[in-house]
N, C-alpha and C positions, 0 to 999 in steps of 0.2 A: 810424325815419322813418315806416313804416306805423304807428305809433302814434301819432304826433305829427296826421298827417294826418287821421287819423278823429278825433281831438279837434276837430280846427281844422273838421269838415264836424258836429260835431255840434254845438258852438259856433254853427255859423252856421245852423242847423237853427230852435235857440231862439230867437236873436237874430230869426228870420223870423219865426216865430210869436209871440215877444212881439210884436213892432210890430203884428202883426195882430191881437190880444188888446186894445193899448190902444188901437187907433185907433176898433175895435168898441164898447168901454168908454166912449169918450170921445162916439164917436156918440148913443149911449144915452142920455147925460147933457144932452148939446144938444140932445136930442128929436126925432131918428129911432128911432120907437116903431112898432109895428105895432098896427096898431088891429081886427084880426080879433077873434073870440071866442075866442081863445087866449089873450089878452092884449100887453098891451105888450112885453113882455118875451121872446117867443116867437120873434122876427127874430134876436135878441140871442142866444139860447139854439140857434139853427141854426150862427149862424156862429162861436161861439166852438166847438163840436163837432166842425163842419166844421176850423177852423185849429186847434186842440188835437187833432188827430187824425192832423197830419202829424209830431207826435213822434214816433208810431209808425213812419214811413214806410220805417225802415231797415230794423224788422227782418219788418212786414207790411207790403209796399208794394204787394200786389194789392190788401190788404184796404182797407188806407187811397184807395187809387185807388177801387176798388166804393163805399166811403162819398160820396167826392168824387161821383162819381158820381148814388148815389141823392141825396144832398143834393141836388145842383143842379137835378136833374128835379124834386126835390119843391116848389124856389124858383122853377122857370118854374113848373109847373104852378098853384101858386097864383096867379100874377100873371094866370094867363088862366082859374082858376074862381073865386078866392077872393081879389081884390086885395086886400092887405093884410092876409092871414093870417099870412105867413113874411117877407112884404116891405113894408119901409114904404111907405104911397100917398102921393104917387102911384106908381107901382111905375116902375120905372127899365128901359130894357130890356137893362142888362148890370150883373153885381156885379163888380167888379173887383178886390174883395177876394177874395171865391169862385172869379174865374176864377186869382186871381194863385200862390192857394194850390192849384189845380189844376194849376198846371201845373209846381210843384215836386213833384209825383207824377207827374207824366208823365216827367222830368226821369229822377227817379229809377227808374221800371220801364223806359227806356231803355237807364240805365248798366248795370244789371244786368241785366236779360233781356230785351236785343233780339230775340231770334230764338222767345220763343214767340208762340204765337197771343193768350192772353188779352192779351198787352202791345197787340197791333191792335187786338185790341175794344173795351177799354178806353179807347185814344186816339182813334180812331173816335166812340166814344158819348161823352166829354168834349169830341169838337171838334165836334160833333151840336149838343150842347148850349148850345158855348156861341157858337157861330154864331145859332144860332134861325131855322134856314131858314125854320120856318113864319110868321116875324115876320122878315125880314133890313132890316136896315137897314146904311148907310155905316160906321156905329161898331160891331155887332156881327159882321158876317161879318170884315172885317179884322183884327178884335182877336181873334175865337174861335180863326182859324185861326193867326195872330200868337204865342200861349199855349199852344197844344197841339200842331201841328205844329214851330215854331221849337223849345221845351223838348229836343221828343225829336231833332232834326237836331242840336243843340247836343250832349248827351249823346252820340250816338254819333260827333260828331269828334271828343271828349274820349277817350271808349273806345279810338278807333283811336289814337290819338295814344301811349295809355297802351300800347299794345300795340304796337306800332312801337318804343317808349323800350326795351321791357322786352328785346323781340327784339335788338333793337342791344347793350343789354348785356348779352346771353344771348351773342350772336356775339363780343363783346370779350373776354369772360370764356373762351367756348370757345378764339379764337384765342391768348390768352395761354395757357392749360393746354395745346396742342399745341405751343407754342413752348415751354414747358417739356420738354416730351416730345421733339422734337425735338433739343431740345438737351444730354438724358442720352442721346439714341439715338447724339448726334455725340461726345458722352465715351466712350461703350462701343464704337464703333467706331473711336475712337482706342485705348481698351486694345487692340480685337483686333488692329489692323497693328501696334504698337509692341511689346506686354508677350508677345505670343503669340512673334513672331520672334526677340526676344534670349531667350525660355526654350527655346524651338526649338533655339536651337545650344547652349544649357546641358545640354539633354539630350542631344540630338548628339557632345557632348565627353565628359560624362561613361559612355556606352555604349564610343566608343573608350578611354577610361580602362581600361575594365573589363576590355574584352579584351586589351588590350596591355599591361597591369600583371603584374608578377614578384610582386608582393610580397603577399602574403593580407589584410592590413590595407588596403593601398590599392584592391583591386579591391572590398572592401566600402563603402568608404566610395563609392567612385564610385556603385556600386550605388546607394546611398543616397540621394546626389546624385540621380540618375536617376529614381527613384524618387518623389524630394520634385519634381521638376520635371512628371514626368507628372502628379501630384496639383496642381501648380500651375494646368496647362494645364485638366485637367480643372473645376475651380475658378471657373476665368477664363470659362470659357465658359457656366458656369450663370451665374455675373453678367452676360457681356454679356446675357445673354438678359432678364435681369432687371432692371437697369439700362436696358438698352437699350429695352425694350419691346416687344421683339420678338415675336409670334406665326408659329405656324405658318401660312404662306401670306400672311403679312405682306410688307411690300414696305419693307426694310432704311432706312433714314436714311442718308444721306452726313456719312461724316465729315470734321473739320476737315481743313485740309490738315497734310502731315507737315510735321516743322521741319525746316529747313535741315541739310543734311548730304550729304558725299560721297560718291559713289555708291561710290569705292574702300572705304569703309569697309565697307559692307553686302558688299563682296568679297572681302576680307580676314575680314573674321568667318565668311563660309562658307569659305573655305579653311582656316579655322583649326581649322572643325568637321570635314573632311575632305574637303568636298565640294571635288572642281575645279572652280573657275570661272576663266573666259578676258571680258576686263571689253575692250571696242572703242568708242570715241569719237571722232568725228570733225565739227569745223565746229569754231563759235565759240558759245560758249552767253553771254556777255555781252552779248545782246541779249533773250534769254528771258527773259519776267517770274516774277516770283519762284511765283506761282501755278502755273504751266505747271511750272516745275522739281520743287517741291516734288507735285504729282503724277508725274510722270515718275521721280522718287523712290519711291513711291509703290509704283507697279507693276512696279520693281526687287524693291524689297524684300517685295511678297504673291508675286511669281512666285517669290523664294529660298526661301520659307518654306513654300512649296506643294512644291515640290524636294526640302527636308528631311523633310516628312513624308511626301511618295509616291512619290519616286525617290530612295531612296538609292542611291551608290555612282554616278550617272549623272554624267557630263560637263555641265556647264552652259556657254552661251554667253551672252554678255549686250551686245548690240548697242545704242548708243544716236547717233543721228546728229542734227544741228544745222544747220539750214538757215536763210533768210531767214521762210521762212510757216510751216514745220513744223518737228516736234520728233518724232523717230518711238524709238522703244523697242520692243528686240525682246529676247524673253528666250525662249533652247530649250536643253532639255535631253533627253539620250539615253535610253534605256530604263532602269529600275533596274538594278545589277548585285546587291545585297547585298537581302536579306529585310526589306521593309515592315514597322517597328514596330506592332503593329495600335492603342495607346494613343496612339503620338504620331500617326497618322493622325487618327485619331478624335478628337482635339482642336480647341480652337477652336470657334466660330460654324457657321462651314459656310457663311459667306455671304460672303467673302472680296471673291472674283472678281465678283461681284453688286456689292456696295457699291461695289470697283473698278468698275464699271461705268459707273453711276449719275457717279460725281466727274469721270469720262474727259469724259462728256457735258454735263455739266455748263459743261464748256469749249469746248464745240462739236466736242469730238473725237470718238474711235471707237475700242473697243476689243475687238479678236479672241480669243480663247481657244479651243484644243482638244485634243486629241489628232493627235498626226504617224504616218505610215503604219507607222511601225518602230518604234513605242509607245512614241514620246517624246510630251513636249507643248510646244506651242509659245505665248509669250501677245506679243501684237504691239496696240500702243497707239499711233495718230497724232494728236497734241495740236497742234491752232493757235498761232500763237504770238501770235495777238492773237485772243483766246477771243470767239466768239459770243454 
């Protein structure tokens, strides 16, 4: 496209200067002659110099302006020492070919270098020039200033325009690449609530396998098991990090909501891993929108998983009640009784209860987490049921 464009400005570059070439040509020919001691030909030989000289314009457009420039001073000044040296007599008091082609070099040291000084001088002494304060007349101050001012106010709403375009699609372009980013951060934070918690109780099971196996073959293999699940967990969590996007002192993505599923389940599977849990519901949740649920879910199942990995052998309670405005989730569990895994702790993200955070709020809820005086923890979530 930027190649396409600078054809189609060099195209119309030529296209300028020819017309200006034969109209010069043609003038010649019908006998606008210059009658100085130069000869005839000498008007002729300024201005085809002067417009064969804005071909250069692109790549010397001070230089080409400084010519436009001296040219033009050189074409008044004759007309007030030497009439009819440079200009045919009776001399005319504006060229309008020489102004027209000046002011596609005003044009042009606009687009490109508005902001130096020589671009002021330059437009300055070109609109000097072709005013002729010292001679102003009705046709020359309107038109000098017309040529040389308009060119460059022209140029620079193009510029801005072009810079405004570019900024718009710099921001569209950036907002689509954070919305990509965004939306691996809400994949890898669905691996860590989902893939992190059912390896959780895999490893959970197979640790009681181990100990409570008779048999030398089966307490290896569990081992095994165990084993291949901590290398899971471990795994899972250099990808969320990498997937995800995550940086240190980053601020976590929210991820999608969980799918649908009962909360007896997420029960039953930690009971099956050894943990006690006691599961209390009360109201009518047939009016809770599937969003509210599906977090309320949510923070069941990061508060079991948080259980498994820092309080083994503790009692869990898991309190969830059903109102008409609210939907409250309380999950507490007692002190460990059995020795902290130090591999399945250390697994996972680390940013569990964070990203739970973030989704709670998301609904216009609120969500507590901490430690209890008898060194349980307690996490307690109030979700709206017509979310903010």
């Amino acid at each position: 496209m930027q190649r396409w464009r600078h054809i189609a400005g060099w195209a119309l570059v030529v296209a300028f200067v020819g017309f200006f070439v034969v109209v010069d040509v043609l003038g010649y020919v019908l006998g606008s002659r210059t009658t100085g001691a130069w000869g005839p030909a000498a008007g002729l030989v300024v201005r085809l110099v002067l417009h064969c000289s804005l071909l250069l314009v692109g790549r010397f457009p001070f230089a080409v302006a400084g010519v436009m420039a001296a040219g033009t001073a050189a074409v008044q000044l004759s007309q007030l020492v030497a009439p009819g040296l440079l200009v045919p007599a009776p001399a005319l008091t504006g060229d309008p070919m020489i102004i027209g082609t000046s002011a596609a070099a005003v044009y042009t040291l606009w687009a490109r270098f508005p902001r130096r000084r020589a671009t002021w001088v330059l437009t300055a002494l070109l609109a000097l020039l072709a005013t002729r304060p010292w001679q102003p007349t009705w046709e020359t101050v309107p038109l000098g200033l017309l040529t040389t001012f308009g060119p460059a106010l022209l140029a620079r709403y193009f510029t801005a325009r072009a810079e405004l375009l570019a900024n718009l699609r710099e921001r569209a372009e950036r907002a689509e690449e954070e919305g990509r980013a965004q939306e691996r951060a809400r994949l890898a934070a669905e691996m860590h609530d989902v893939v992190t918690h059912r390896v959780s109780l895999m490893v959970l099971q197979a640790g009681a396998l181990e100990v409570t196996a008779t048999d030398p073959a089966t307490r290896t293999a569990a081992a095994a098991i165990r084993e291949a699940g901590r290398q899971a967990l471990d795994e899972l969590r250099e990808i969320v990090g990498v997937f995800g996007g995550q940086r240190e002192g980053a601020s976590p993505a929210v991820g999608p909501a969980a799918p649908a599923a009962d909360l007896a389940e997420l029960v039953e599977a930690s009971v099956a891993a050894g943990v006690p849990v006691r599961l209390h519901r009360s109201g009518d949740d047939a009016h809770v929108p599937v969003s509210v649920a599906r977090t309320a879910h949510r923070v069941v199942q990061e508060a079991l998983t948080n259980v498994h990995k820092h309080a083994p052998g503790g009692e869990v309670c898991v309190d969830v009640r059903y109102t008409q405005d609210v939907v409250t989730v309380l999950v507490e569990n007692s002190p460990p009784t059995a020795p902290v895994d130090p591999a399945l702790a250390a697994s996972g993200s680390g940013r569990g209860l964070h990203g739970l955070r973030e989704r709670v709020e998301l609904l216009g809820g609120r969500l507590q987490a901490g430690p209890r005086s008898d060194g349980g923890f307690r996490v307690q979530a109030r979700l709206p049921v017509v979310p903010a």
